[in-house]
C-alpha positions as a Python dict, from the first residue, in 0.01 Angstrom:
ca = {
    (1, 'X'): (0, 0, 0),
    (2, 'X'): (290, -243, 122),
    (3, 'X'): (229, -597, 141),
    (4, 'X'): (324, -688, 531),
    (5, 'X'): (610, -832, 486),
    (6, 'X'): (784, -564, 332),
    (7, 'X'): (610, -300, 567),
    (8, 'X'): (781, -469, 875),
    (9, 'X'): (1089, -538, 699),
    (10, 'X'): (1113, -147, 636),
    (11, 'X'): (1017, -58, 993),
    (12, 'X'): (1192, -316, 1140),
    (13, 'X'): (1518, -108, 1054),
    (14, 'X'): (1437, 147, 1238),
    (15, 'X'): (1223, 61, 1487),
    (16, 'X'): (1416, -108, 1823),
    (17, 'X'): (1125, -281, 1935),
    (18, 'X'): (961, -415, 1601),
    (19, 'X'): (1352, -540, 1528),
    (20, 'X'): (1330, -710, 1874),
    (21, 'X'): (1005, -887, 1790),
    (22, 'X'): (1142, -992, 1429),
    (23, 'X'): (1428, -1172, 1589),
    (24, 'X'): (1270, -1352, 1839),
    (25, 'X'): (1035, -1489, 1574),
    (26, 'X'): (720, -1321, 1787),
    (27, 'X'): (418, -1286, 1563),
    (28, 'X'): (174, -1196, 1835),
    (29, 'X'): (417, -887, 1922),
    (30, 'X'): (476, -800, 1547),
    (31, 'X'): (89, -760, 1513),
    (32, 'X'): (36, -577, 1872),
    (33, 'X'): (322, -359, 1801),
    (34, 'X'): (121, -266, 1430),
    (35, 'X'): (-175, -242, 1645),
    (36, 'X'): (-43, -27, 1933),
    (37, 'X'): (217, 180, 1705),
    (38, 'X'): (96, 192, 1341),
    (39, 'X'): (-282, 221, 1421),
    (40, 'X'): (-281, 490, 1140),
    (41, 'X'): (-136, 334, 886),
    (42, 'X'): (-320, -2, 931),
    (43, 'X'): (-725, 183, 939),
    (44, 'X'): (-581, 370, 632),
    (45, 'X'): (-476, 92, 425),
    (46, 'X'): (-93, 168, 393),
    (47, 'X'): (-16, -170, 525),
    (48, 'X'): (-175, -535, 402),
    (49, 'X'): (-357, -805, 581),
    (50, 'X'): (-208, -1094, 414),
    (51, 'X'): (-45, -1310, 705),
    (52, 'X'): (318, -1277, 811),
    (53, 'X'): (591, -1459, 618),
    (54, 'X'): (826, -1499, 954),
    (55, 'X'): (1088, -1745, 815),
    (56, 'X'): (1141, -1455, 512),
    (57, 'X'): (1118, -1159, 693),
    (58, 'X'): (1372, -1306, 972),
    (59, 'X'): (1630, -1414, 710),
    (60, 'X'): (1581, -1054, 482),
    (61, 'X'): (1622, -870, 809),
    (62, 'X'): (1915, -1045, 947),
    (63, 'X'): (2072, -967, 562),
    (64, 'X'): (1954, -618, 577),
    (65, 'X'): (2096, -508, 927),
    (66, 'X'): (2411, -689, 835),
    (67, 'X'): (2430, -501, 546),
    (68, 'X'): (2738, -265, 599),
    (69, 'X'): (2615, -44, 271),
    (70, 'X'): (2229, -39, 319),
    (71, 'X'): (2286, 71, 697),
    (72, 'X'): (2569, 366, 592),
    (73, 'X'): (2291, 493, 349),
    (74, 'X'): (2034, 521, 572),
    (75, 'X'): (2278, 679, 848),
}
């Protein structure tokens, strides 16, 4: 299991609407995006409960997708 954070920090990369919701700070869509989206993973345990750490996972995100290297791996 991934702690949140991390979860939406890997999703986040590659998915346009979950980025969206990181950068405008929006909790409420972060969670109904896991809710609508990632109902599987969430009744199966592959994602935590803890609350959302937006202040981190804003700043690590900006870093990642400005992250010439990380984003020419995963291209």
């Amino acid at each position: 299991m991934l702690k949140l954070n991390d979860w939406i920090l890997l999703k986040a990369i590659f998915n346009q609407r979950l980025h969206n919701a990181v950068l405008e700070k929006n909790e409420d869509r972060i969670f109904q995006l896991i809710n609508d989206e990632y109902k599987y993973e969430k009744d199966n345990g592959f994602i935590g409960e803890e609350p959302i750490d937006m202040d981190r996972v804003f700043k690590e995100h900006n870093e990642n997708i400005n992250n010439k290297e990380l984003i020419n791996r995963l291209v």
